[in-house]
C-alpha angles and dihedrals in degrees: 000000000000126000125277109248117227095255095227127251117331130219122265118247106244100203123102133253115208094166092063092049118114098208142342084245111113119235092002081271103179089032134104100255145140105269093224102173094053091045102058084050090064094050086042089053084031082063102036092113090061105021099145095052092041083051088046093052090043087053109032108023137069116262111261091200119071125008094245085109102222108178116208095326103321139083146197090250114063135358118258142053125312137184126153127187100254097068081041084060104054089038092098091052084073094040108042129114129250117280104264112251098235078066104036090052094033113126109282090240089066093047088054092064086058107090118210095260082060101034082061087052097060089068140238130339104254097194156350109307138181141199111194123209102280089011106130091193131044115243140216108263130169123245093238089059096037084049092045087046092056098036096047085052098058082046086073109038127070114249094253089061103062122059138198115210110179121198125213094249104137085305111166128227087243091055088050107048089043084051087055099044091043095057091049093045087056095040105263133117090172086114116128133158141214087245086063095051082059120024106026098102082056097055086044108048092046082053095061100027096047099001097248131095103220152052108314093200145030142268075252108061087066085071111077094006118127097233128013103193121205121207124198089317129113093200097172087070107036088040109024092176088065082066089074099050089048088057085050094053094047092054085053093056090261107153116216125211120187111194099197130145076215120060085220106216088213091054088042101051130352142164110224096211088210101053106065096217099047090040091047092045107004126230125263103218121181115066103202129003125223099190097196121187116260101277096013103097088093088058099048082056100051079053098053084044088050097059088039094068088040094059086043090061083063111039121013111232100016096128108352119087086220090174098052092039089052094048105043108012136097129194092026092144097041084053100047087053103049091048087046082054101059121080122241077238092062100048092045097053091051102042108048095214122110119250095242092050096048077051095056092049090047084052101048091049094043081062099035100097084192132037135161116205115206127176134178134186086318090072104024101048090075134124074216099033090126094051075048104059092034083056093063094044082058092061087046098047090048094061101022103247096156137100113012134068118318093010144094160072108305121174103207099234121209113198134039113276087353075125091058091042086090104022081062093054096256088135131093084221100050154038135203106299098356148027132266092292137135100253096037095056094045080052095052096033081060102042092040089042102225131070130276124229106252102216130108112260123222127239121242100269100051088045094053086050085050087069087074102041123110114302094236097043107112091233105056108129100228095170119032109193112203123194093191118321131122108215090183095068098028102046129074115255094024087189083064098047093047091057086040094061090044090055083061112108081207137003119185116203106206103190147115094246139012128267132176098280092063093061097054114107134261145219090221107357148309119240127204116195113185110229131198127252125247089256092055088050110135103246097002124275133233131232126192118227122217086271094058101256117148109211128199109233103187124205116267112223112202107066095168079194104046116182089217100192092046113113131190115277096233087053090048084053090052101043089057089042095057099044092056095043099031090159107055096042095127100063091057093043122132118176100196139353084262086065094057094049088054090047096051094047085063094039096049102029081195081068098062108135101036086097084078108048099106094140148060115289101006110149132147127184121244122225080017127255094321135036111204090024112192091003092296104130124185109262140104092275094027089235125114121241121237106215121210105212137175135264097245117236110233091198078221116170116215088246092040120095121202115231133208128180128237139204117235120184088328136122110217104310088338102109099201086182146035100210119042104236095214097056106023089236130153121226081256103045115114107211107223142165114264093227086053084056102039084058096052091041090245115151125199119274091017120125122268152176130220113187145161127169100290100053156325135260124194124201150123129283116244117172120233143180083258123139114263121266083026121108128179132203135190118276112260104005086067100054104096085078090074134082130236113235108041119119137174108251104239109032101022102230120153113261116247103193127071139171110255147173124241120201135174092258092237100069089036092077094028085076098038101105086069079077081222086162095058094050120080097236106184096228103059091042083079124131130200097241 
């Protein structure tokens, strides 16, 4: 039986719904809400300068923002124009103008004051640029000496000693699979990317639960489902089209949970600009909250599992789907077991959600027939996050919710193609079409023509920890290459991470503008390449949304402001590939961006039929409309596995909070704005319960710290609907709270959540001179996990 095919965009529904509107009110005016009229009149004056071109990458490319994958101004979703601000943000980054040379050149010193917010604003990088060790101010530099430079200097080092890291700006599939091969073809499998820091417990966890690392299911199957279940997303910000589909879903019936510690304003009520009734009285789009603690959303599952197995003593059937689950499901039993073993207390203590109320979601999923699961960060930046996503297969297993229409597994991806980064082989863990496996490599050694190293490489943030490690130790990451990224705002301990990168001999910023990384010292130099944009591309690029679509973004010819020395980002990769290696150039040579296409259909069989997108607004959809179709899922048996895990210990103290940290207006690490529209709060403002506050006599607005052993935050209190003994902070302003080094244990990724202290700010440094902070005091050396 062949697979079903996505059926291609639907049709909106045109009647009104009164019932989802937030107020009478036209246009929310009195509310706390993101003014989106006014802002797209200040893109549209932002890209004055280069209107025509801005209007011919809204219309004709693929959006670099979120990884929706709207093309022009269409999807594969619904029918009709879209358009969000976030794409409208990162618009300017492809029409600026080039950063003026009394800047560029300006003393270092001078640079530093800039923040990164600033430093984007300059404009883009025109050309190659170096800062030599001693040197206040970057100078000129051709791309022949700034590629012999590199390239002399991996010449001297052994493989292990050199690493890639790619981010998710506007990066191609093409950039991505030529980075991967690239690294292998000089010796190194130190090659790790931003979609890895975020999503890899996802990828991890499907693998081993379903046997496939990606969205079962489509942007469609939201619309007409019974329950469409957030997960620690707030979708309606990191991704504003999905909105849309949301409204959609609502007017077909379709019941939205959020499970949240944070009763998210944006997932609440919104007004989508581009559809007239939402944008004249808003939408109100989840349907119920489940505002969960930080970490206890294992435990809220095990508790609608619990009940699960309760209603099914007394009537078979009642929420198990025994015939799906017989036929396609494997560690029933094992499961069973381990769920009938935890307490109700226990649950309830870690979870933070009232029995009765775990009961009524349990309830509302055992009669749902359809459901589609999505999660974001909340889920996946865990030292658990694996134990996390398996967790909610097992939900979906249970009640077979997988492979057919309106149900399914979706991470909820942020950025464009950070789904093909590792589908591309960008990734210490993978290669095209496989893992590091035996059979994979021999595949790909016989396809690429030369030999892989055979050791295992090492993720970001191990490498990053490898900079400072013993000059003679054979890991010691003496050059860091960077395509985009800024470690300093997107790692823990970001004071670590500064000393760390000037502990580099040389550190190459690939980019298309300067952040705050690039101005950080080095041992040799530091060395700035300017890279095109997606839309400059030679022969056009691809990118592959959350669903698995991979889009055609053609280049867009007519940059008013043409950046003239810039060069694709796969070509850079090449060039320094084939001076180290002269004389195995051939082996690494790509004659046009329709080469590497050919080339990835053979090395990631999933990817057969990228070889003949050449147009607008060509896409196909890899694995077809459904993975797991019918229950068969991809693995030696074709059945899922149901995982027991484990309720995680928080090692949380009664006076201790867990923070997490959350995004405002912001792109990645790129803050667009100051004050986040839908809460009113400011980058320093830790959101916090009242009655929290009310115990420690702080009042709103008034000055705090929130501290732990490994460092000290100061804001400002504002009171939320959060769970009580939760706090959040700004992304990445939060992040010296967290501590280098701690990984989840099956995907690696940094953990993001950490046991604090919070103190009226006052007494905080009332009681400074006891030096409390210096000294190692047991009980705020504590870790979630």
């Amino acid at each position: 039986m062949g697979k079903t095919v996505h059926p291609g965009p639907q049709k909106k529904s045109m009647k009104p719904a009164p019932e989802h509107w937030v107020s009478p009110v036209p246009f929310g005016l009195g509310k706390i809400k993101p003014k989106h009229i006014r802002d797209t009149m200040k893109i549209v004056w932002e890209n004055k300068d280069n209107l025509g071109y801005a209007a011919n990458i809204i219309t004709k490319g693929v959006c670099d923002g979120c990884a929706l994958g709207v093309s022009g101004l269409y999807d594969q979703t619904l029918t009709g124009p879209h358009v969000c601000t976030t794409r409208l943000n990162v618009l300017r980054l492809n029409t600026m103008p080039a950063i003026k040379p009394e800047i560029l050149h300006a003393d270092i010193d001078e640079l530093r004051k800039y923040d990164s917010t600033e430093l984007r604003r300059l404009g883009r990088i025109p050309y190659p640029l170096i800062r030599r060790k001693g040197e206040r101010k970057f100078s000129r530099i051709s791309w022949d000496e700034a590629m012999d430079m590199i390239a002399g200097k991996m010449r001297t080092l052994e493989p292990k000693q050199y690493a890639f890291y790619l981010t998710a700006r506007g990066i191609t599939n093409e950039s991505y699979y030529v980075a991967g091969k690239v690294a292998r073809f000089l010796g190194t499998n130190h090659i790790d990317n931003a979609s890895r820091i975020c999503h890899a417990p996802s990828k991890t966890a499907l693998k081993r639960s379903i046997g496939v690392g990606a969205s079962t299911c489509n942007y469609l199957d939201w619309i007409g489902t019974d329950v469409l279940l957030f997960w620690g997303s707030v979708a309606s910000n990191s991704s504003p089209v999905s909105s849309k589909y949301m409204l959609e879903a609502k007017k077909k019936g379709t019941k939205i949970i959020v499970v949240n510690p944070y009763r998210e304003p944006a997932m609440d009520q919104y007004w989508i600009p581009s559809n007239p009734e939402s944008a004249l009285f808003g939408t109100k789009i989840a349907d119920d909250f489940y505002q969960v603690n930080i970490g206890g959303d294992i435990a809220l599952m095990h508790g609608i599992m619990k009940h699960w197995f309760n209603m099914e003593e007394k009537t078979h059937g009642s929420a198990i789907n025994h015939e799906f689950v017989e036929s396609h499901v494997n560690g029933y039993d094992e499961l069973k077991k381990q769920v009938q073993g935890q307490s109700w207390e226990a649950i309830i203590e870690s979870s933070g959600v009232p029995k009765e109320r775990i009961i009524e979601l349990a309830e509302l999923l055992a009669r749902s027939k359809n459901a589609v699961y999505a999660w974001a960060l909340g889920l996946t930046m865990h030292s658990f996050a694996t134990d996390n996503i398996s967790q909610v297969a097992n939900l979906a297993l249970l009640r077979g919710h997988l492979g057919r229409k309106n149900t399914g597994l979706m991470p909820f991806r942020g950025h464009s193609s950070v789904q093909g980064s590792g589908e591309m082989g960008a990734d210490p863990f993978v290669l095209p079409g496989g893992g590091w496996d035996p059979a994979t490599i021999e595949r790909i050694e016989t396809l690429w023509g030369f030999d892989l190293p055979k050791w295992q490489g090492d993720i970001v943030g191990v490498t990053l920890e490898n900079i400072v490690l013993p000059e003679d130790h054979e890991r010691k990451i003496k050059l860091y290459y960077l395509s985009g990224g800024n470690f300093l705002e997107t790692m823990p301990d970001p004071d670590f991470i500064k000393k760390a990168l000037s502990e580099l001999e040389i550190r190459v910023h690939q980019d298309i503008i300067f952040n705050t990384s690039t101005l950080v010292d080095a041992k040799e130099a530091v060395i700035v390449l300017p890279a095109k944009t997606r839309y400059e591309q030679e022969d056009g690029g691809t990118s592959t949304s959350t669903e698995r679509m991979v889009y055609f973004s053609p280049e867009i010819p007519g940059n008013k402001n043409r950046i003239e020395e810039a060069r694709a980002e796969w070509k850079i990769y090449l060039d320094i590939a084939k001076r180290v290696k002269p004389e195995e150039a051939h082996l690494i040579d790509f004659t046009d961006g329709f080469a590497i296409r050919e080339e990835i259909a053979k090395a990631n069989p999933d990817y057969e039929g990228i070889q003949y997108l050449k147009n607008q607004g060509d896409v196909f959809q890899w694995g077809g409309a459904w993975l797991c179709e019918d229950g068969i899922c991809p693995t030696p048996d074709g059945k899922g596995s149901l995982i027991p895990v484990e309720i995680p210990d928080l090692n949380k103290k009664p006076e201790q909070f867990i923070v997490t940290s959350r995004r405002g207006k912001q792109f990645n690490s790129m803050v667009y704005n100051e004050v986040d529209p839908l809460n009113g709060a400011g980058r320093y403002d830790v959101l916090m319960n009242a009655a929290d506050g009310q115990k420690l006599s702080i009042a709103e607005g008034e000055g705090i710290v929130v501290y732990n052993g490994f460092g000290v935050f100061q804001g400002k209190a504002k009171f939320v609907e959060i769970v009580q003994g939760n706090v959040e902070v700004h992304f990445p302003e939060g992040n010296f709270l967290l501590p280098r080094g701690r990984y989840e244990k099956f995907a690696g990724i940094p953990d993001y959540n950490i046991t604090v202290h919070v103190e009226k700010a006052e007494r905080y440094h009332a009681r400074k001179d006891t030096d409390y902070l210096e000294k190692p005091i047991p009980e705020l050396e504590t870790e979630v996990g």
